[in-house]
C-alpha positions as CSV (number, residue, x, y, z in Angstrom):
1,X,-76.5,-48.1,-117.5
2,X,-79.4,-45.3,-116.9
3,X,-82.8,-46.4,-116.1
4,X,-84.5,-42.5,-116.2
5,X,-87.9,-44.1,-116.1
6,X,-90.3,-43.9,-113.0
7,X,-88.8,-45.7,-110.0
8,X,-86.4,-48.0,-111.6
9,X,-84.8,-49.2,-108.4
10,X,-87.8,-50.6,-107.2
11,X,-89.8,-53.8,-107.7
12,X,-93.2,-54.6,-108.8
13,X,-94.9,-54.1,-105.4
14,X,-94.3,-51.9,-102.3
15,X,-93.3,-55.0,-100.6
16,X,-90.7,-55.6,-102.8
17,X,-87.0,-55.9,-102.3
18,X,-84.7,-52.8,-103.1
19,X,-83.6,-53.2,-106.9
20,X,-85.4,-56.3,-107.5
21,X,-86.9,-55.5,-110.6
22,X,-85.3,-53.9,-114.2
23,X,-82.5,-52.8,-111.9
24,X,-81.8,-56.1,-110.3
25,X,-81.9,-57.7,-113.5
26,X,-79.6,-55.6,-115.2
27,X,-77.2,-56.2,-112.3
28,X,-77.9,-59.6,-113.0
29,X,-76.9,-59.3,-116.7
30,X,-73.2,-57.8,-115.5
31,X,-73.6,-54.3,-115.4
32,X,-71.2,-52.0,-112.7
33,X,-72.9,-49.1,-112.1
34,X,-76.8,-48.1,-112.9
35,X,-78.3,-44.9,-112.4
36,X,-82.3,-45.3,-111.4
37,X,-85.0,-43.3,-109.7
38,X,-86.5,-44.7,-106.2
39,X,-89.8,-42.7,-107.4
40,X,-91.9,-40.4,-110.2
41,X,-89.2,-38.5,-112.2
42,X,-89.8,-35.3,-113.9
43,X,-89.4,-35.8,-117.6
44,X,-87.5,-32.5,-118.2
45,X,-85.5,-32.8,-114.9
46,X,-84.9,-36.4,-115.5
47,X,-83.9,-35.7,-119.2
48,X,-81.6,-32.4,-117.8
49,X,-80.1,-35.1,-115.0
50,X,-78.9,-37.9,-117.6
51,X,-77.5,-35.8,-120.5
52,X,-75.9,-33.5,-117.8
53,X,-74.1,-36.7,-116.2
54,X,-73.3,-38.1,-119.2
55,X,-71.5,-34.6,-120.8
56,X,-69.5,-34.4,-117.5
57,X,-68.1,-37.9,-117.8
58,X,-67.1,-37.1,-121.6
59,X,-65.7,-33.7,-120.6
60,X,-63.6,-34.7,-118.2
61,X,-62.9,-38.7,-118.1
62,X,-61.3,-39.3,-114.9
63,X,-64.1,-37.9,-112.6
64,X,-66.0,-41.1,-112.4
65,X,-70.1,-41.8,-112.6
66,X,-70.3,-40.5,-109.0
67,X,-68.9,-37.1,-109.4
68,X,-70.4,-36.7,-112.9
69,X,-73.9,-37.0,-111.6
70,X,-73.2,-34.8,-108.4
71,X,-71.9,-32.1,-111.1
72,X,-75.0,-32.7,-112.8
73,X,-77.7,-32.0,-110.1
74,X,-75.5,-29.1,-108.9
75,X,-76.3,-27.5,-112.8
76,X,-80.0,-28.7,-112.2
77,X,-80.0,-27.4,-109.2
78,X,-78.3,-23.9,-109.8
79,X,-81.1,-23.2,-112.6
80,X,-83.1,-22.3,-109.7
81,X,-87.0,-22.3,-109.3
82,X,-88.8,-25.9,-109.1
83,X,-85.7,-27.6,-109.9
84,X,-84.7,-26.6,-106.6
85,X,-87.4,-29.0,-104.7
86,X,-85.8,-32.5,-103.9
87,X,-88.9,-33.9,-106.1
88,X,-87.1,-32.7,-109.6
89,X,-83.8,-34.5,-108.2
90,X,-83.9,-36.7,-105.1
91,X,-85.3,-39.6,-106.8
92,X,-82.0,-40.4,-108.7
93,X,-79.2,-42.4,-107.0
94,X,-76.4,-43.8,-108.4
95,X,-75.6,-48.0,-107.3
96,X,-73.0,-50.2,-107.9
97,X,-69.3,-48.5,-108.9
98,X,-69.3,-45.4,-109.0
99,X,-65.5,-45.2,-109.8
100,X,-64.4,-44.3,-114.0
């Protein structure tokens, strides 16, 4: 499941638990693996980070969430300029399994 939205791991408050809101829920609801942002995303960097993840698992199958979405920031990353600050791709973590 990806949750590209601003801070998607988190909950209502700052005193809340880790993944206590949408993501706990969907968690909840039986999904395995979730990709969400711990603060304010980029739209273009968050929209370059999903698609990008998303291509590598179709590409190439039996990498696996994990390594699709580290191929992914790498290609963000490489593009050079402001997508090189940890602010257009830090906030994005992959939880639960990251195995194919």
């Amino acid at each position: 499941m990806v949750l590209s939205a601003c801070n998607t791991a988190g909950g209502d408050s700052s005193n809340s638990e880790a993944f206590s809101g949408l993501a706990g829920a969907f968690f909840y609801a039986g999904a395995r693996a979730l990709l969400v942002s711990h603060w304010p995303v980029r739209s273009d960097a968050a929209v370059a980070i999903t698609t990008g993840a998303i291509d590598a698992m179709k590409s190439h199958p039996d990498i696996g969430r994990a390594e699709g979405l580290r191929r992914s920031l790498s290609a963000l990353i490489a593009r050079g300029g402001d997508y090189t600050h940890p602010s257009a791709w830090a906030p994005f973590v992959l939880v639960g399994n990251g195995s194919p």
